[in-house]
N, C-alpha and C positions, 0 to 999 in steps of 0.2 A: 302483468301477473294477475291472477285473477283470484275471483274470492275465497276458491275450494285452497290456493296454494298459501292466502295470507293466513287460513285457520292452522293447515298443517304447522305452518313457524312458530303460531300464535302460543299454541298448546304446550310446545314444550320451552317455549321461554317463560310464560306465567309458572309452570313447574320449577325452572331453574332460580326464576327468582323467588317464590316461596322456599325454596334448600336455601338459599345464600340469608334470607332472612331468619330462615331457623340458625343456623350457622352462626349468622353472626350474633343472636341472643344468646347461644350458647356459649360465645366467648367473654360476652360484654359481660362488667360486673355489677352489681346493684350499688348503691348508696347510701353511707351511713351518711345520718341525720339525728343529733343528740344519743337518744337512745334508740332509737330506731332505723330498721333499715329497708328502705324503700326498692322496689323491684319496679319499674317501670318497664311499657312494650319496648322493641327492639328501636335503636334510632332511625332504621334505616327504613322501619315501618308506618313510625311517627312522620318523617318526612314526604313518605309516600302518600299516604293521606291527607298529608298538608300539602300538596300541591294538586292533587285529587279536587279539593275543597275549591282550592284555588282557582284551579281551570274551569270546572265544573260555573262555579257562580260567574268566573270573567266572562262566559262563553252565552251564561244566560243573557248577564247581562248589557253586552253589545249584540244580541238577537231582536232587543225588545224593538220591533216597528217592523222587523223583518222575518219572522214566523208566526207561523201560529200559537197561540195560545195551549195548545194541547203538548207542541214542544218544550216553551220557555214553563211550565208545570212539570214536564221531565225531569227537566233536568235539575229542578229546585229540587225534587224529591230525591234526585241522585245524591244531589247535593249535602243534604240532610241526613239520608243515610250513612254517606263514611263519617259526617260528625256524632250519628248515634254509636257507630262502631269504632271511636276511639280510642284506644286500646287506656284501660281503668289501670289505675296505680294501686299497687298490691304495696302493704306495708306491714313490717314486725314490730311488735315492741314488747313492753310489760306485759301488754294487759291480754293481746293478741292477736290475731292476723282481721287485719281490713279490707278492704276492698271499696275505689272511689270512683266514678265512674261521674263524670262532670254535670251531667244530667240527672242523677239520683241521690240519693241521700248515702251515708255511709254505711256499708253493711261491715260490723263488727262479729268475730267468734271468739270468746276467749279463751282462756287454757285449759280449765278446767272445763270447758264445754266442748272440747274436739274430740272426739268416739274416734278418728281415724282419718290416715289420708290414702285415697285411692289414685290407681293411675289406669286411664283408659288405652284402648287398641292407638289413639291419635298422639298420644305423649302429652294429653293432659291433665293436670294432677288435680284431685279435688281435697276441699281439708272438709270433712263430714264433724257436724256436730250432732250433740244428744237431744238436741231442740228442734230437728229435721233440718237446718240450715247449711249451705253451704255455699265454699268460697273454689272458684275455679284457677288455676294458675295455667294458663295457655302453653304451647313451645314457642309462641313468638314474644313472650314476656322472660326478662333478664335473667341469667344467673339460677336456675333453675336447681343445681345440684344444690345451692349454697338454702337456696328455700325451702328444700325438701331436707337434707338436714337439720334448719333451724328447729322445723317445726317437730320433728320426729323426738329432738333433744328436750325442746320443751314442753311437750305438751307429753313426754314419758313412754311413747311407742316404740313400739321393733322394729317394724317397718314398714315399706308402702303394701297397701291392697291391690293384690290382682282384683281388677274390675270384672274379670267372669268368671270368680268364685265369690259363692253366696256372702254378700256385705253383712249383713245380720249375725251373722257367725265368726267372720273373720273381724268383727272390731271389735266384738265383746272379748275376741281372744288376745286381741293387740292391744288394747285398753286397760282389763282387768287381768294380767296375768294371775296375779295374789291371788283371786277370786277362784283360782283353778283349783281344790282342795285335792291333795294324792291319796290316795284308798289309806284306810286305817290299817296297820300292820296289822297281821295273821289274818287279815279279812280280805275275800276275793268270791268272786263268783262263781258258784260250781260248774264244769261242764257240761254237757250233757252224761259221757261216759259215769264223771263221778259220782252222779245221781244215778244211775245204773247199779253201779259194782255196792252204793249204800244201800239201795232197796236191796238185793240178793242177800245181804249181809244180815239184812231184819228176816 
């Protein structure tokens, strides 16, 4: 079999397994913890990476005496990359939604800081605060309906933003409904017409 036929298989089994791993985040549930409830990636993605990790660094390092140098650097750098793309543990609680990502510090938004959650063309959902900050929730991280939910509930939204309608306008509206003041009674805007038929009148 030759190289052009192992791409053809290749393409649609990486596809297949990116469905099964949405799929099965979609089924999986998050985890409560005290008051909190923790959304972790999918298991089946966590695994994939840990063996990723695994092969990856075994492979460096039974090469070392017998490659090059430019390879056994490869593949550290492969290496290191699935460990930077570890899928980050997303968490609820009191105070607000988290985001931990084992390499970085904790990114916190709390409740009274969320302007709104958007969901993009990919099925990822963002939680937008008033301080420009924001917390991404992938499809390959848990329980997605029960996150999108939480945060809607507590942080006092309608609902999610279409990502290609103007964000700027649609949080101030999901946000601050109260803020929407209704015309004062007997007061309205004339038309044009009725600006017409008053000037004839004088």
């Amino acid at each position: 079999m030759d190289g052009s036929s192992h791409t053809a298989w290749s393409a649609p089994l990486v596809l297949i397994g990116m469905r099964l791993l949405y799929v099965e985040a979609g089924l999986s549930r998050a985890k409560s913890s005290g008051k909190s409830i923790v959304f972790r990636g999918a298991l089946g993605l966590r695994i994939l990476f840990g063996v990723a990790i695994f092969y990856t660094t075994w492979t460096v390092i039974a090469a070392v005496g017998h490659e090059e140098s430019w390879v056994l650097i490869l593949g550290e750098v492969i290496a290191a990359l699935f460990c930077l793309a570890w899928p980050a543990v997303i968490t609820i609680d009191d105070i607000g939604v988290s985001k931990k990502r084992w390499w970085r510090p904790m990114k916190t938004i709390r409740w009274d800081e969320i302007s709104g959650v958007e969901r993009d063309g990919a099925g990822t959902y963002s939680v937008l605060s008033t301080g420009l900050k924001a917390i991404d929730f992938d499809k390959y991280h848990v329980d997605s309906s029960r996150f999108v939910s939480e945060v809607l509930m507590r942080a006092n939204l309608k609902s999610v933003i279409d990502s290609s309608a103007p964000p700027s306008i649609l949080v101030d509206y999901h946000k601050h409904p109260e803020d929407r003041k209704p015309a004062t009674p007997g007061h309205h805007h004339s038309s044009r017409e009725e600006r017409k038929k008053l000037h004839d009148k004088k």
